[in-house]
C-alpha positions as CSV (number, residue, x, y, z in Angstrom):
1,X,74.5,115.0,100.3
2,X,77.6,113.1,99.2
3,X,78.9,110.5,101.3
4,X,82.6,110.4,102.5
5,X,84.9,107.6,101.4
6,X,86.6,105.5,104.3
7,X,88.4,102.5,103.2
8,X,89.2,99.9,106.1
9,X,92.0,97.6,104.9
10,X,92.0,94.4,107.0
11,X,88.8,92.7,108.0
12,X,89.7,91.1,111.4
13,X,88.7,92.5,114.9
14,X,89.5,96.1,114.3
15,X,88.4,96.3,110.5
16,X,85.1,94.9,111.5
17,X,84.3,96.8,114.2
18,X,85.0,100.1,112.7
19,X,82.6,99.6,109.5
20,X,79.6,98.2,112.0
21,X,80.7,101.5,114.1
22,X,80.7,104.1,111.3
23,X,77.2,105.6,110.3
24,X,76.1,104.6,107.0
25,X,74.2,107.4,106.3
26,X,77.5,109.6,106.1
27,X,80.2,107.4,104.4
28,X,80.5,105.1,102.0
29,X,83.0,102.3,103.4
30,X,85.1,99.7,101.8
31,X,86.5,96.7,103.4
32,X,89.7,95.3,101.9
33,X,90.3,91.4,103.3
34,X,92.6,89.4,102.2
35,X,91.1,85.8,104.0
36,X,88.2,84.6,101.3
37,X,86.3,84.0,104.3
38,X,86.3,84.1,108.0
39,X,89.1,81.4,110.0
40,X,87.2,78.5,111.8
41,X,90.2,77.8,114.3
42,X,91.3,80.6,116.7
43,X,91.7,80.3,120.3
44,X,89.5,82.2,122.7
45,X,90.4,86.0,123.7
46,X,89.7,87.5,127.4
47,X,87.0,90.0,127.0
48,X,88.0,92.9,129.9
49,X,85.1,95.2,130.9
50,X,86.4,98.5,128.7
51,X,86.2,95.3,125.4
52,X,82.8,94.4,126.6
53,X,81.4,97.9,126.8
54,X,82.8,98.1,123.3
55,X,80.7,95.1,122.1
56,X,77.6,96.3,124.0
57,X,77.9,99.7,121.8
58,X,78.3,96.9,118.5
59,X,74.9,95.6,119.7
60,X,76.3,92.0,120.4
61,X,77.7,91.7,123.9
62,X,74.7,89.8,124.8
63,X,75.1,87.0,121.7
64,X,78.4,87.2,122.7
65,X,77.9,86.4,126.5
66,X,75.9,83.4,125.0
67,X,78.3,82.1,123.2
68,X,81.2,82.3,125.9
69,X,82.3,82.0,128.9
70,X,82.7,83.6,132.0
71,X,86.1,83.3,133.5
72,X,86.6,84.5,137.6
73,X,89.3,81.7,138.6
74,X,92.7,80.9,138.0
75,X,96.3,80.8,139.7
76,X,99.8,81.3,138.7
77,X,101.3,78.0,138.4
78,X,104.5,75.9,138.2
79,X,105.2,73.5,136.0
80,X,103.8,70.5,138.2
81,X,101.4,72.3,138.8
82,X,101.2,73.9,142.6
83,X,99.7,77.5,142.8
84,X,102.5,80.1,143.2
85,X,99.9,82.6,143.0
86,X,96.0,82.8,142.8
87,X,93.9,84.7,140.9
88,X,90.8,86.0,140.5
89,X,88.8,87.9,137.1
90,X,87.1,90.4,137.6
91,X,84.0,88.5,135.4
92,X,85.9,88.6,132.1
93,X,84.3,87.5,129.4
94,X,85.9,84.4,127.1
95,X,84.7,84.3,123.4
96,X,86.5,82.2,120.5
97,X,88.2,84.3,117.9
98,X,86.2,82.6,115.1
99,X,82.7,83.3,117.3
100,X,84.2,86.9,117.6
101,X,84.5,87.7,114.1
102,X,80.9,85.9,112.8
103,X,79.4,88.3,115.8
104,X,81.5,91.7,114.6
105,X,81.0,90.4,110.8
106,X,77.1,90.2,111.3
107,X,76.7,94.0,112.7
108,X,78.2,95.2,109.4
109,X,75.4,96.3,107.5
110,X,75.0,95.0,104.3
111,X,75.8,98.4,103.0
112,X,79.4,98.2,103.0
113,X,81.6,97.0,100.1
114,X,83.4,94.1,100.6
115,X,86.6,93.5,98.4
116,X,88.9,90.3,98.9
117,X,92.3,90.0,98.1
118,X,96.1,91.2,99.0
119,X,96.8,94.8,99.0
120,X,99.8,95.5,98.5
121,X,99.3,99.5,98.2
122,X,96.9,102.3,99.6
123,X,93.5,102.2,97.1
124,X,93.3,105.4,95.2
125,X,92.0,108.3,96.7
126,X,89.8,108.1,100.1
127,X,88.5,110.7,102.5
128,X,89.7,108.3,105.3
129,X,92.3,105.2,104.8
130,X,92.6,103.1,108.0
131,X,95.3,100.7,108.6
132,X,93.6,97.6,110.2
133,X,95.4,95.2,109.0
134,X,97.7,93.6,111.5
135,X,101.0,93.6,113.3
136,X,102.7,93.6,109.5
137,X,100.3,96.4,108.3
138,X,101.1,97.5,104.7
139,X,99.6,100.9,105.4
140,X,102.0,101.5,108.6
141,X,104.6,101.0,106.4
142,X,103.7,103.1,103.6
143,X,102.7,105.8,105.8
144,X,105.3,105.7,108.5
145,X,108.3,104.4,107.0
146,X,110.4,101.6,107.2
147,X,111.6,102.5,110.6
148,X,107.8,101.3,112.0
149,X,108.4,97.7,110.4
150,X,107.6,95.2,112.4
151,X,109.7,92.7,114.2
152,X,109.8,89.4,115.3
153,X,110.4,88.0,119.2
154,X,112.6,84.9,119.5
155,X,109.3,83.6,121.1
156,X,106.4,81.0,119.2
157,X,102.8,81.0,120.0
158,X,101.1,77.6,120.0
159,X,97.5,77.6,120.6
160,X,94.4,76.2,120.0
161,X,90.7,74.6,121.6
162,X,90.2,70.9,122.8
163,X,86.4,69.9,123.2
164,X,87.1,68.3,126.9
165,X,86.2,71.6,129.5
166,X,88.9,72.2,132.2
167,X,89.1,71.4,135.7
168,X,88.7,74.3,138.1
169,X,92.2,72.9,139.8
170,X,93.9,72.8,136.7
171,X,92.9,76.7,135.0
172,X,95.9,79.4,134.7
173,X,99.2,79.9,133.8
174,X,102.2,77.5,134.1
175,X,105.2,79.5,134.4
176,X,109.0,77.4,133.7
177,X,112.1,78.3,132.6
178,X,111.8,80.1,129.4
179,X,108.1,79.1,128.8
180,X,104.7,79.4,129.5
181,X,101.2,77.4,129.0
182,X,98.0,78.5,129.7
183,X,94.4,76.5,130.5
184,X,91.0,78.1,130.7
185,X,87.7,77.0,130.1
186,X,86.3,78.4,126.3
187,X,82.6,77.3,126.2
188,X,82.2,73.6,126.5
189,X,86.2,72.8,126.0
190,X,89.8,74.2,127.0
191,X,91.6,77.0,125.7
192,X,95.1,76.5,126.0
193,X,98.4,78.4,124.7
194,X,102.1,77.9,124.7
195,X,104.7,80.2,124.2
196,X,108.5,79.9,124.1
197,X,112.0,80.4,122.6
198,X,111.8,78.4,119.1
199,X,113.9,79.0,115.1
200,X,110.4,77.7,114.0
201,X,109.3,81.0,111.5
202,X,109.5,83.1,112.0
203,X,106.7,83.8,108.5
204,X,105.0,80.5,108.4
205,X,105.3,78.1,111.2
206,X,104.4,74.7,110.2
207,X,101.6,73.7,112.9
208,X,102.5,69.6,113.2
209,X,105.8,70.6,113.6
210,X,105.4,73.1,116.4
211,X,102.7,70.8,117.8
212,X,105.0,68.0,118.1
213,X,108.0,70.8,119.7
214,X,105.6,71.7,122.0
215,X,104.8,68.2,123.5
216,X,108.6,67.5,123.7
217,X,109.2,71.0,125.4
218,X,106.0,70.4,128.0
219,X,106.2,66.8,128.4
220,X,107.6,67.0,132.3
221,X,104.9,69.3,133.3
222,X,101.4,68.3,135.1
223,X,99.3,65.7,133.6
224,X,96.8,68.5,133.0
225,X,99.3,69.8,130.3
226,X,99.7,66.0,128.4
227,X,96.3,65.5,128.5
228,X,95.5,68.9,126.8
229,X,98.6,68.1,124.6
230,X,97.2,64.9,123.5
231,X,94.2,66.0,122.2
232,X,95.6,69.0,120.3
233,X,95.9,68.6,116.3
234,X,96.8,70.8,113.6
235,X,93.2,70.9,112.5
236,X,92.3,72.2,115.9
237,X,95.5,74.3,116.2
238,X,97.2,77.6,115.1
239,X,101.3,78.4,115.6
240,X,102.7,81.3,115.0
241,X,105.7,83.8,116.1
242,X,105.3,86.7,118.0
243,X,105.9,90.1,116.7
244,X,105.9,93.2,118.1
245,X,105.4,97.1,116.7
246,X,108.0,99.8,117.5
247,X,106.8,102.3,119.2
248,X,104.5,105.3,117.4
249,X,104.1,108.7,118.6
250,X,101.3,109.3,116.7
251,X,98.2,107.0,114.9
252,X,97.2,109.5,112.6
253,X,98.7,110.8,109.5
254,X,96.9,113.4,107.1
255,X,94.2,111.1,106.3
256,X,95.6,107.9,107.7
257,X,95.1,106.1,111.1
258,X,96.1,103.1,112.2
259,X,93.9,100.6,114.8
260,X,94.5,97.4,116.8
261,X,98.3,95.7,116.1
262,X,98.7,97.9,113.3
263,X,99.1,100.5,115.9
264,X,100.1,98.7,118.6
265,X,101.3,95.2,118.2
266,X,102.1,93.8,121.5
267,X,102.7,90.3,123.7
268,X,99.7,88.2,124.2
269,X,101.0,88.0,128.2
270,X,97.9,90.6,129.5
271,X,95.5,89.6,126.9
272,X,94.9,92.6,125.7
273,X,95.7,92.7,122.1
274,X,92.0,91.9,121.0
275,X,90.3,94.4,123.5
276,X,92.5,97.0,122.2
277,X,91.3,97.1,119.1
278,X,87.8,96.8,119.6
279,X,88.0,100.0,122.1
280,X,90.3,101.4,119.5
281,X,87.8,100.9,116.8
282,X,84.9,101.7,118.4
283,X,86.4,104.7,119.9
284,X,87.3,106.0,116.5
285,X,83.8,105.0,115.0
286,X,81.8,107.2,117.7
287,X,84.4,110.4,117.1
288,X,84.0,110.0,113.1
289,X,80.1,109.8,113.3
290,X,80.4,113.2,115.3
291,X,83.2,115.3,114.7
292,X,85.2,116.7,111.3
293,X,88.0,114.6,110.7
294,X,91.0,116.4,111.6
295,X,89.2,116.7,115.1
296,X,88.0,113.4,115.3
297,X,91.6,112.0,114.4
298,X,93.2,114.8,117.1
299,X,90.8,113.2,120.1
300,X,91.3,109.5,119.0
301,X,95.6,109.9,119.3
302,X,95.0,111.7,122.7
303,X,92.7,109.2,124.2
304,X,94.2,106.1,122.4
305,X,98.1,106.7,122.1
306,X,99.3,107.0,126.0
307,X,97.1,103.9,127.1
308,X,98.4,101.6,124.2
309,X,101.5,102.1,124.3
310,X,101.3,101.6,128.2
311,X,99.9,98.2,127.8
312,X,102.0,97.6,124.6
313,X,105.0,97.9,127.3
314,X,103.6,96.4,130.2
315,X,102.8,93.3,128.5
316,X,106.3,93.1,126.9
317,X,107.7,93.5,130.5
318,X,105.2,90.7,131.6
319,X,106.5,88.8,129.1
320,X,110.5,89.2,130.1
321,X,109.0,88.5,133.6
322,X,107.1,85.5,132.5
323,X,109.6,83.8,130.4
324,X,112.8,84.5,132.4
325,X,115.3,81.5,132.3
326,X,118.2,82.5,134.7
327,X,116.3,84.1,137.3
328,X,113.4,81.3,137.3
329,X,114.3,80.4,141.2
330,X,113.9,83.8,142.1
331,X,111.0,84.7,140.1
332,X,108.9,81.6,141.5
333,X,109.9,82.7,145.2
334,X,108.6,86.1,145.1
335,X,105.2,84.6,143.4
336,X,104.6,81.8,146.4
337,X,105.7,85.0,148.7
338,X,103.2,87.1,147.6
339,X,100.8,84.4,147.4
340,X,100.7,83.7,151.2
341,X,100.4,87.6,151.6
342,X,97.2,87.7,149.5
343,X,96.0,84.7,151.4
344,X,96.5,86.3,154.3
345,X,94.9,89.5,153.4
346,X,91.9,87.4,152.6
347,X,92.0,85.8,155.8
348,X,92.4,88.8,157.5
349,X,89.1,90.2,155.4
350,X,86.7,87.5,156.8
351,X,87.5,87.6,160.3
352,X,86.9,91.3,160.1
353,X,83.5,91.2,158.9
């Protein structure tokens, strides 16, 4: 029986995890990457529990686990550093982008074609195209217009991994006036992120430059922060500015679907961007492996669209939230506010048992 033709174009989290998904006894896939190779600098993602179920149906949740780490503390902070509000994970799972991609690159089976380079149109004639190819996917835009273009946030992303592990009294988020750093422990080092309003970009930020903006902007926050700071380098670093998808009723069209930011590109403020699009891709994979296309397109827009797009709008809402200038004061009261009430509540738990 002849196999059906499914090219994937974009070879990140989503690509990936769709042709390891697929079964190779019933299609003949294609990978289209433009990267020669996989990145060696990323910064680590937050694995939720749907994500992790995701990679345990990839076959690597457990090399994974091994090669992360577990992440059940943290605290909304200010920018000295005093809790506002703590926090607790409900045992997410922290794994390097780079370590991410090797895991989701070796499930592939050797099998599937790989082809590298830019592409710049959709590639000939395919049972199934599928747009995985970022927040600025090519195939959105062919298939859905110029209206789903992409568009960038005043807002820069500065990231990156520093071989000295966190303290516990330092992990979380420091929330100021119009930015935001993050600390949490990725393996035997730090993980930590910046974002804030910056002209850097907004298509290629230059990394020592937004290195050396970032100290200036952070440099009256905790010591925690300058210490991270100091050990950050390009080589170790990535900067970038934020963009955002508009909105899409739909992730399918005739034989074209859209995963992961190509779908739904949203702020990195509930971490959910790279679970997304493994649940998006595995999702898809499972339906495909089962069900005729048109079907298995119909179930993946009902199941995937309304959640997606919730998150795509919570976290932009987090982010207005999280980056507020004017309203800082009142922001940071309501935090230490509910706070106390959550200590409380705890308080009030233990005496009870």
């Amino acid at each position: 029986m002849a196999m059906e033709k499914v090219d994937i174009i974009g070879g990140g989290i989503a690509g990936l995890a769709l042709a390891a998904r697929l079964d190779h006894g019933k299609f003949d896939v294609t990978v289209y990457e433009q990267r020669p190779e996989l990145p060696t600098v990323g910064t680590t993602l937050a694995m939720w529990r749907e994500a992790q179920e995701a990679l345990s149906g990839l076959g690597i949740l457990g090399a994974a686990r091994s090669r992360g780490a577990i992440i059940t503390t943290g605290a909304l902070r200010s920018p000295s550093g005093e809790p506002m509000l703590s926090m607790e994970g409900d045992g997410l799972l922290g794994v390097s982008r780079p370590e991410l991609l090797k895991l989701l690159d070796s499930a592939v089976p050797e099998g599937v074609r790989r082809l590298t380079g830019r592409v710049d149109r959709l590639p000939g004639e395919a049972w199934l195209t599928v747009g995985a190819d970022g927040v600025n996917s090519m195939v959105r835009q062919a298939s859905w217009g110029s209206r789903s273009t992409a568009k960038p946030t005043p807002f820069l992303a500065v990231r990156g991994v520093i071989p000295a592990a966190p303290s516990a009294d330092d992990i979380g988020e420091y929330w100021g006036r119009g930015e935001i750093f993050g600390l949490a422990p990725a393996g035997s080092g730090t993980n930590w992120y910046a974002s804030f309003r910056s002209d850097l970009g907004p298509e290629k930020v230059d990394v020592a430059q937004a290195l050396e903006l970032t100290r200036s902007r952070y440099a009256h926050y905790s010591p925690a922060v300058g210490k991270v700071l100091s050990l950050a380098v390009p080589d170790n670093s990535l900067a970038q500015r934020i963009w955002t998808t508009p909105p899409l009723g739909r992730y399918a069209r005739g034989n074209v679907v859209l995963l992961g930011d190509a779908a739904h590109a949203m702020t990195p403020n509930l971490g959910r961007g790279a679970c997304e699009a493994l649940i998006d891709a595995v999702t898809l994979g499972k339906l495909l492996n089962e069900m005729p296309l048109k079907a298995a397109l119909d179930t993946y827009g009902r199941r995937r669209i309304l959640r997606t797009q919730q998150l795509r709008l919570a976290s932009s809402m987090m982010g207005s939230i999280a980056l507020a200038q004017g309203m800082q004061p009142w922001r940071d009261a309501l935090l230490k506010q509910a706070g106390k009430r959550v200590v409380r509540s705890r308080e009030k738990a233990g005496t009870s048992k």
